[in-house]
N, CA, C and O of each residue as an XYZ file, in Angstrom:
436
protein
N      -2.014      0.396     -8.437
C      -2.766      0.479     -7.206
C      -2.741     -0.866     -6.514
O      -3.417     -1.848     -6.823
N      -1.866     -0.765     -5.536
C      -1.763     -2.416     -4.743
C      -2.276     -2.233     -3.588
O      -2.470     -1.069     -3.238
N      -2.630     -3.327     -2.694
C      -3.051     -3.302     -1.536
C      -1.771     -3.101     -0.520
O      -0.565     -3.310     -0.653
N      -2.460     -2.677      0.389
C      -0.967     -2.878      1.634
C      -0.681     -4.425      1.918
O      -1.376     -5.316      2.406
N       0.685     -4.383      1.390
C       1.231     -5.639      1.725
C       1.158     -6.790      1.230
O       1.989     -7.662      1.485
N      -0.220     -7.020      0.161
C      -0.427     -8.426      0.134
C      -1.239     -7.984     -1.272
O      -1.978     -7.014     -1.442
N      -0.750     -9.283     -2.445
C      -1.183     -9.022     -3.791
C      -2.909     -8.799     -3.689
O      -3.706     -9.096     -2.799
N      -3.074     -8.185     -4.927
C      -4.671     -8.114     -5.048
C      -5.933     -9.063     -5.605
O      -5.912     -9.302     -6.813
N      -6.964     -9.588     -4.859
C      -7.581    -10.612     -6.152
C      -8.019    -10.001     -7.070
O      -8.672    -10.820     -7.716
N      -8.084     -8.802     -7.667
C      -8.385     -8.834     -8.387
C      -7.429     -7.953     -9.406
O      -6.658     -7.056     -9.065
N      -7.661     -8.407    -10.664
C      -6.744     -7.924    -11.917
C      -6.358     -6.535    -11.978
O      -7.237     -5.697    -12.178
N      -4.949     -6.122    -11.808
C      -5.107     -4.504    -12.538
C      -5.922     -3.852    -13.600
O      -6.292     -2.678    -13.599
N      -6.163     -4.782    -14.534
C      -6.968     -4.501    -15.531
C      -8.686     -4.365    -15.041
O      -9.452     -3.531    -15.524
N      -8.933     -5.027    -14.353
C      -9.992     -4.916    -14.087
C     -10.292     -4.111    -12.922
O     -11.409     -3.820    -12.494
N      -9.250     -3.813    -12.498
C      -9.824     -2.434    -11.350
C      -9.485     -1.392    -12.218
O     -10.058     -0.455    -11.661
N      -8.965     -0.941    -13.161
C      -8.678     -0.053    -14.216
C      -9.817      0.207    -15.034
O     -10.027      1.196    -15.735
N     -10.673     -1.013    -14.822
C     -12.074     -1.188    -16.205
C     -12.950     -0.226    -15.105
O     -13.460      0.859    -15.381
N     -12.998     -1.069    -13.484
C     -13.951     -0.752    -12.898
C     -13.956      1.318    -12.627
O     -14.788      2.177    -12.918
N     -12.614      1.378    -11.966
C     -12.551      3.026    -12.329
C     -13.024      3.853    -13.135
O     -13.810      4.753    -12.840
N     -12.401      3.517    -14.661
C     -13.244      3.853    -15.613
C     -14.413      4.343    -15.689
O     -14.716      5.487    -16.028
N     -15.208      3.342    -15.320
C     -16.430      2.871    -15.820
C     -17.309      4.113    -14.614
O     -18.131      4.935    -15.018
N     -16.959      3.995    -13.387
C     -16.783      5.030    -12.414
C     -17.117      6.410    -13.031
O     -18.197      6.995    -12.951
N     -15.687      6.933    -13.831
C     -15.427      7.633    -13.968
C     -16.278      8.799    -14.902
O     -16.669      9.945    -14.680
N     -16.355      7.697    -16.278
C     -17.221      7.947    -17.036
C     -18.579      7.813    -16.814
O     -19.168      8.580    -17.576
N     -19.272      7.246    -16.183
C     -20.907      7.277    -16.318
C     -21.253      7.630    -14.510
O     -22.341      7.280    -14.054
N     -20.377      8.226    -13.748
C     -21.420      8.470    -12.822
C     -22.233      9.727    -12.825
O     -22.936     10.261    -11.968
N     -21.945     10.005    -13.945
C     -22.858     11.492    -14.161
C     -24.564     10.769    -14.677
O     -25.669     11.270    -14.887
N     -23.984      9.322    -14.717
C     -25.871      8.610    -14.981
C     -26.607      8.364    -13.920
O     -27.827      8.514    -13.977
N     -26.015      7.970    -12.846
C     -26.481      7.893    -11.232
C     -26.807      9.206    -10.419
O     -26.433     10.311    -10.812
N     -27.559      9.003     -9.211
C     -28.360      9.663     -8.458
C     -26.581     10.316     -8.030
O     -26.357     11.516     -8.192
N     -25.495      9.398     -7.516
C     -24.438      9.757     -7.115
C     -23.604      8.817     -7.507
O     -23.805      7.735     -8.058
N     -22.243      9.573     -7.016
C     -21.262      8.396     -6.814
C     -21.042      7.348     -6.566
O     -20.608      6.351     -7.142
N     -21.593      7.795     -5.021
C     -21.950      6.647     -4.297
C     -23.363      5.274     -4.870
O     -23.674      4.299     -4.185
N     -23.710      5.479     -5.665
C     -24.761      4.778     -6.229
C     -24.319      4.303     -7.029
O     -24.661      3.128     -7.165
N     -23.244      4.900     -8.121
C     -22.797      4.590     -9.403
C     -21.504      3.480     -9.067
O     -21.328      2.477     -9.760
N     -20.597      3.856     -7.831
C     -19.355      2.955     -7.183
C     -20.621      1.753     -6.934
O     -20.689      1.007     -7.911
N     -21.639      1.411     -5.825
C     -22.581      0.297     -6.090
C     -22.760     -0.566     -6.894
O     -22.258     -1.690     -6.905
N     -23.749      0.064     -7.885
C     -23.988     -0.352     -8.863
C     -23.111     -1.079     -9.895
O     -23.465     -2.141    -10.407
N     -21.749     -0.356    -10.229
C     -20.213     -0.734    -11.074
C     -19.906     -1.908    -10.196
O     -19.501     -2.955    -10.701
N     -20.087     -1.778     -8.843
C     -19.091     -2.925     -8.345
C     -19.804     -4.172     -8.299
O     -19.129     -5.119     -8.702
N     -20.839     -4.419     -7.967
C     -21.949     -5.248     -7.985
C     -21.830     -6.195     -9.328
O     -21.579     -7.400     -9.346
N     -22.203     -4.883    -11.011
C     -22.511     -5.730    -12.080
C     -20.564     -6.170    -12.580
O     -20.296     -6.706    -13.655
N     -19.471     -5.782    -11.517
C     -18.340     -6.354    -11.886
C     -17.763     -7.713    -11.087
O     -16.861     -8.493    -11.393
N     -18.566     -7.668    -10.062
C     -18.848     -8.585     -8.935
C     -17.290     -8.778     -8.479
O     -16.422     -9.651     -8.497
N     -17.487     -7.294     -8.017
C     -16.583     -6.853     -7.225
C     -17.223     -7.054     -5.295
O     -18.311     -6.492     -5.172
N     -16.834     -7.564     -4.261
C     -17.052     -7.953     -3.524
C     -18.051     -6.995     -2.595
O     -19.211     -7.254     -2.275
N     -17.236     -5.765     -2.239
C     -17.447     -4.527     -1.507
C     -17.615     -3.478     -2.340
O     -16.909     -3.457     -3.348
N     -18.522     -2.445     -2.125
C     -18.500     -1.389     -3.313
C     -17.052     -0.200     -2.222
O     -16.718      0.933     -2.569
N     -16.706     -0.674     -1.433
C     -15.682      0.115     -0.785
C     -14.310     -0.457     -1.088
O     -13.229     -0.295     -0.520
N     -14.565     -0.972     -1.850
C     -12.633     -1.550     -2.380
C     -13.102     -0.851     -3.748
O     -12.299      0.079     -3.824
N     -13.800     -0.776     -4.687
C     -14.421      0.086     -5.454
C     -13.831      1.687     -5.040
O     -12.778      2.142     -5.487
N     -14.532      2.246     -4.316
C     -14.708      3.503     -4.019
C     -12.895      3.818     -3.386
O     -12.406      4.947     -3.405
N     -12.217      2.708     -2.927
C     -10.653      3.032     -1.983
C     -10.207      3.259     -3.885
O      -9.825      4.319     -4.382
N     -10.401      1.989     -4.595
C      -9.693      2.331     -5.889
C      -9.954      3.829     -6.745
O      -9.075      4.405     -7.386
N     -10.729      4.087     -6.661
C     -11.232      5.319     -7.350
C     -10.685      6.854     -6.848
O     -10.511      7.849     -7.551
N     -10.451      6.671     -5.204
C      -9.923      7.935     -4.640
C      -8.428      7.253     -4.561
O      -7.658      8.203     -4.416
N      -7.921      6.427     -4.582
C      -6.824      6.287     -5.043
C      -6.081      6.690     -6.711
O      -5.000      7.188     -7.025
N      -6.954      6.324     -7.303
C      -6.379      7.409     -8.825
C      -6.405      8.288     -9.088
O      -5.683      8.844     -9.915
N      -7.822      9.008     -8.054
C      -7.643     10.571     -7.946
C      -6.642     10.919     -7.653
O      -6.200     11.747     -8.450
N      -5.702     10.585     -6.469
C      -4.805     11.058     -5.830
C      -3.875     10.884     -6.629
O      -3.043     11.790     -6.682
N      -3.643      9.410     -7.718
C      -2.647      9.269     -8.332
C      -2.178     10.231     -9.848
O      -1.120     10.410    -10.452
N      -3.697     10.721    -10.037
C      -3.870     11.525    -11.010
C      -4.001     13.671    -10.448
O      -4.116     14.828    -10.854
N      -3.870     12.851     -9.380
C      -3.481     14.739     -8.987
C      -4.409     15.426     -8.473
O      -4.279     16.467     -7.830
N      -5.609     14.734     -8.801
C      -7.241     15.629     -8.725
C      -7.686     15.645     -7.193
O      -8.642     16.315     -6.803
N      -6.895     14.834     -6.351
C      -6.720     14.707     -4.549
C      -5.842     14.636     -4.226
O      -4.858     14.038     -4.660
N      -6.053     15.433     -3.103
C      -4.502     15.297     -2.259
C      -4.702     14.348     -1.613
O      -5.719     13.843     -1.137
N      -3.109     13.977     -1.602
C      -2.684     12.568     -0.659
C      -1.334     11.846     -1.080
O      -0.577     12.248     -1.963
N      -1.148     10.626     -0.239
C       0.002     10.364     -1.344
C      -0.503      8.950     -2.690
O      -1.455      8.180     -2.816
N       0.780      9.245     -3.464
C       0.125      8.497     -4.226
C       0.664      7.064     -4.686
O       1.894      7.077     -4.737
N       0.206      6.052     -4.973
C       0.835      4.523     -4.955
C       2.099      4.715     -4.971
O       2.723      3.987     -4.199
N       2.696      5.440     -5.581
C       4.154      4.878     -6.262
C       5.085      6.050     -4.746
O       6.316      6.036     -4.756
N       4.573      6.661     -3.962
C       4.893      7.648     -2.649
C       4.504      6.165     -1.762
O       5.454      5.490     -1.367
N       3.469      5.825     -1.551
C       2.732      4.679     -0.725
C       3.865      3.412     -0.697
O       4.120      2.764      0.318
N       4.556      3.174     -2.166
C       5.437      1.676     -1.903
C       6.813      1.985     -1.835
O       7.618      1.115     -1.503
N       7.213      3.288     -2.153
C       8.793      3.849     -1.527
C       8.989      3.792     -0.591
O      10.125      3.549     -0.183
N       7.326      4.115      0.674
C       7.387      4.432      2.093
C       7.530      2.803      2.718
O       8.488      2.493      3.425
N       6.573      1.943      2.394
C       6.730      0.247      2.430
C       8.204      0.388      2.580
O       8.782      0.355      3.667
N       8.755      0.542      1.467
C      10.321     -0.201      0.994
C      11.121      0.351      2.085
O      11.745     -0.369      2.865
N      11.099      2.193      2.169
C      12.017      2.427      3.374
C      11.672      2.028      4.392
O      12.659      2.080      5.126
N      10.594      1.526      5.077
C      10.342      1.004      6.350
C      10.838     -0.311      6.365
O      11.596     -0.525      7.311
N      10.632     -1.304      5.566
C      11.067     -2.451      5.186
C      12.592     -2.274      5.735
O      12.939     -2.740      6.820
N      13.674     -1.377      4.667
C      14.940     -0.567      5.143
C      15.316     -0.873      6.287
O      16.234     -1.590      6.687
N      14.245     -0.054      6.991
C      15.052      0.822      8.690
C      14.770     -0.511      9.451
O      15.474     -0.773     10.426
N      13.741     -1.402      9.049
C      13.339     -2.375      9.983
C      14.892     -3.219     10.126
O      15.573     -3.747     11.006
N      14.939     -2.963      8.676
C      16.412     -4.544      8.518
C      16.878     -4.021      9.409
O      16.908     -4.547     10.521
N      17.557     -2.379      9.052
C      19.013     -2.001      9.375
C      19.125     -1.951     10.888
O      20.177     -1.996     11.527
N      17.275     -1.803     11.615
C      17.844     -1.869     13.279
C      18.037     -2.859     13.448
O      18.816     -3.043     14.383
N      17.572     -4.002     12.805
C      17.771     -5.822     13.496
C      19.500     -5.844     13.283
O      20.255     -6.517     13.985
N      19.860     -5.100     12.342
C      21.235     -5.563     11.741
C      22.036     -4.615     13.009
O      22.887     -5.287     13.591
N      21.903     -3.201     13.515
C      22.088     -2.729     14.355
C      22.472     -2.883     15.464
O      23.480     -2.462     16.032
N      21.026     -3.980     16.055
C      20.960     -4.499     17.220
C      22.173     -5.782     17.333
O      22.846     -6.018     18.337
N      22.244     -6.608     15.854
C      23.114     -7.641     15.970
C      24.732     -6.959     16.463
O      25.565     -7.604     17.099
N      24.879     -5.762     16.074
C      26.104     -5.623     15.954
C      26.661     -5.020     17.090
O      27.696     -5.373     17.656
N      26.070     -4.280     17.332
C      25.562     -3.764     19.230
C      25.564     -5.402     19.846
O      26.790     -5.456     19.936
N      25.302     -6.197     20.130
C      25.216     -7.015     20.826
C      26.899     -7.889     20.633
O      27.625     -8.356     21.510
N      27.053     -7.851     19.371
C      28.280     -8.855     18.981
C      29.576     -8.019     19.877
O      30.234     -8.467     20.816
N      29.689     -6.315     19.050
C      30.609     -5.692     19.867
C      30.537     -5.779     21.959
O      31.507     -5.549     22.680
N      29.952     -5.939     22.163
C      29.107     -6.276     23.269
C      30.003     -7.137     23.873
O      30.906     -6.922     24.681
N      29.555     -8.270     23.285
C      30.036    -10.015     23.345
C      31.677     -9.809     23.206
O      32.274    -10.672     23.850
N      32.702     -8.714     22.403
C      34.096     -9.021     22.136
C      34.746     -7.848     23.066
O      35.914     -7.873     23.453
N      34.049     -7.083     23.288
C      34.404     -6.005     24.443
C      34.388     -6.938     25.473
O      35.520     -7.065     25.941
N      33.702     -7.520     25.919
C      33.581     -8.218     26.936
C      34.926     -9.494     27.125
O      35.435     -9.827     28.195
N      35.290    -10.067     25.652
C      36.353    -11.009     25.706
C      37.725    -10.488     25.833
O      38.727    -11.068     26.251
N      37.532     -8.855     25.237
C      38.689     -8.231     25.398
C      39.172     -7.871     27.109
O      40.269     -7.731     27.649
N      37.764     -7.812     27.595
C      38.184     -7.384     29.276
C      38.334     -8.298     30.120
O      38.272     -8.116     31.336
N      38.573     -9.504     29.503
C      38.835    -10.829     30.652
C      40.175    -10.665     30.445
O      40.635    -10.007     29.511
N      41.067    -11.445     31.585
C      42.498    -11.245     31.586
C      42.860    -13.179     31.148
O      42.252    -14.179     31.531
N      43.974    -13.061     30.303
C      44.214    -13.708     29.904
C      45.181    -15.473     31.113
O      46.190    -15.004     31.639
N      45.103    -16.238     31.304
C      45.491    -17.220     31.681
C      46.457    -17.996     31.049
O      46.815    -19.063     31.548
C-alpha cells in the first residue's frame, strides 16, 4: 500500500500493525470510525484518515471492496509514466522529421 507518487512515512509494517489492529478489535468500539481514531492516535499515526484510506485500501486489496487494487493502482502509474515518455519521444521525432523534410526541400547550391 503506497502513496501516490511519493514514499510513505510511515513503515509497511506498521501500517500492516495499524490495519490489523483495525481489523481485529473494532468490534470493541462504538464504530469503526471510533476504533480507526482511537488505533491511530495510540499509534501516533498523524490523521485517523490515512488510517481509515489504509484500511479500505486492503479491503479492496483483499477483495472484500470493490475498486482497484495497489498492485492495478502502480501498473496504471507505470503505464502513464509509459505514454507520457512515448509522446515526449513522439513529439521529438515529429519535430526532427519536420526539421529534415524541410532540408530535403531546399534546393541544393
Amino acid at each position: 500500500m503506497k502513496s501516490h507518487g511519493r514514499p510513505s512515512q510511515y513503515p509497511r509494517e506498521m501500517r500492516e500493525r495499524a490495519i490489523r489492529l483495525v481489523v481485529e478489535t473494532k468490534h470493541e468500539y462504538d464504530s469503526e470510525f471510533v476504533a480507526i481514531a482511537a488505533i491511530s492516535k495510540k499509534l501516533g499515526i498523524k490523521s485517523p484518515e490515512t488510517l481509515r484510506r489504509w484500511v479500505r485500501q486492503s479491503e479492496v486489496d483483499g477483495g472484500d471492496r470493490p475498486g482497484r487494487t495497489t498492485q492495478e493502482l502502480a501498473e496504471i502509474r507505470e503505464l502513464k509514466k509509459e505514454v507520457a515518455e512515448l509522446r515526449r519521444a513522439n513529439e521529438i521525432l515529429k519535430s526532427a522529421s519536420a526539421f529534415f523534410a524541410a532540408e530535403l526541400d531546399r534546393p541544393y547550391r
